[in-house]
C-alpha positions in Angstrom: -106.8 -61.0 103.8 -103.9 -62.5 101.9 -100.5 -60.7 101.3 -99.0 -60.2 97.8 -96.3 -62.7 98.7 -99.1 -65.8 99.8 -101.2 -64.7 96.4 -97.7 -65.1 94.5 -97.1 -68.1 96.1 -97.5 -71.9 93.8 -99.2 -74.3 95.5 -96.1 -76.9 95.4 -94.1 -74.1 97.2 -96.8 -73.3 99.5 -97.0 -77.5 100.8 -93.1 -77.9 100.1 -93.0 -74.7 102.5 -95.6 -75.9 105.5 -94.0 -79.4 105.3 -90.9 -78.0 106.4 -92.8 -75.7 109.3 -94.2 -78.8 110.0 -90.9 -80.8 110.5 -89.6 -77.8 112.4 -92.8 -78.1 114.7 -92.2 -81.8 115.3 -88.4 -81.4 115.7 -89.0 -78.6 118.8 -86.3 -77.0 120.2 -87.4 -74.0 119.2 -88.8 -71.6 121.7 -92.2 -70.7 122.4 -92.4 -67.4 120.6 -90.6 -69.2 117.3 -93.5 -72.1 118.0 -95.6 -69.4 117.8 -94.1 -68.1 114.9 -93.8 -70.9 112.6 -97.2 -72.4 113.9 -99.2 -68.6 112.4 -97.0 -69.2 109.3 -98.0 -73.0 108.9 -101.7 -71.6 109.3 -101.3 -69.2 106.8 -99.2 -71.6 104.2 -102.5 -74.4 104.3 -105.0 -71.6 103.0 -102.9 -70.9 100.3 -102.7 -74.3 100.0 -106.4 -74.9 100.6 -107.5 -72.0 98.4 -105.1 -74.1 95.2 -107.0 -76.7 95.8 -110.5 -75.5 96.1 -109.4 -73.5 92.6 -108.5 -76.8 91.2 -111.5 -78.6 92.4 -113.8 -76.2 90.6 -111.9 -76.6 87.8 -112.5 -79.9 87.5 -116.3 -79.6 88.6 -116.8 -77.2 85.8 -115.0 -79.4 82.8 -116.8 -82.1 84.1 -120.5 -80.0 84.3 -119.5 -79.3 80.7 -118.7 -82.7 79.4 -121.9 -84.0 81.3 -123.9 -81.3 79.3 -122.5 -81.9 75.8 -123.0 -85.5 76.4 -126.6 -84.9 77.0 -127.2 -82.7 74.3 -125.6 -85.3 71.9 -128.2 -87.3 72.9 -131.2 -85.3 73.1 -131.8 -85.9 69.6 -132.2 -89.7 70.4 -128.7 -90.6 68.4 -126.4 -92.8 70.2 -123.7 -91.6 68.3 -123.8 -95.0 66.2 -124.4 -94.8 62.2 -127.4 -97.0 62.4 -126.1 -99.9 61.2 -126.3 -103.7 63.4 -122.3 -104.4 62.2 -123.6 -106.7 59.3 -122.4 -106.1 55.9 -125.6 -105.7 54.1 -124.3 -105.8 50.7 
């Protein structure tokens, strides 16, 4: 379950965000229940994260479905799109 503030959260904020729990994680000095701390946060910043992304993938998926699907209809009629002609000036 996701809290109003992770729902309000941007995905660049939510990376910019667990980069910096990252660095803090790498850095140590920090003590175990902080570790702890900033470790549950990290976890919770990459499904935000994660969740963006999937969002943006189906985007994408679906524009592409629908692209595919107009291109196929625009051909089911056996057009190319061309006007017919072989390029020569028939004049």
């Amino acid at each position: 379950m996701t809290s109003k503030v992770e729902e309000a959260l941007g995905y660049e904020q939510a990376r910019d965000e667990l980069i910096e729990v990252v660095r803090r994680l790498e850095a140590g000095g920090t003590t175990l229940e902080e570790s702890l701390a900033l470790w549950e946060r990290g976890e919770e910043l990459a499904k935000v994260c994660r969740r963006w992304l999937d969002g943006a993938r189906a985007r994408l998926d679906a524009a592409l479905a629908e692209e595919a699907e107009a291109e196929q209809e625009g051909g089911a009629d056996g057009s190319d799109g061309s006007d017919g002609s072989d390029g020569s000036d028939d004049r």
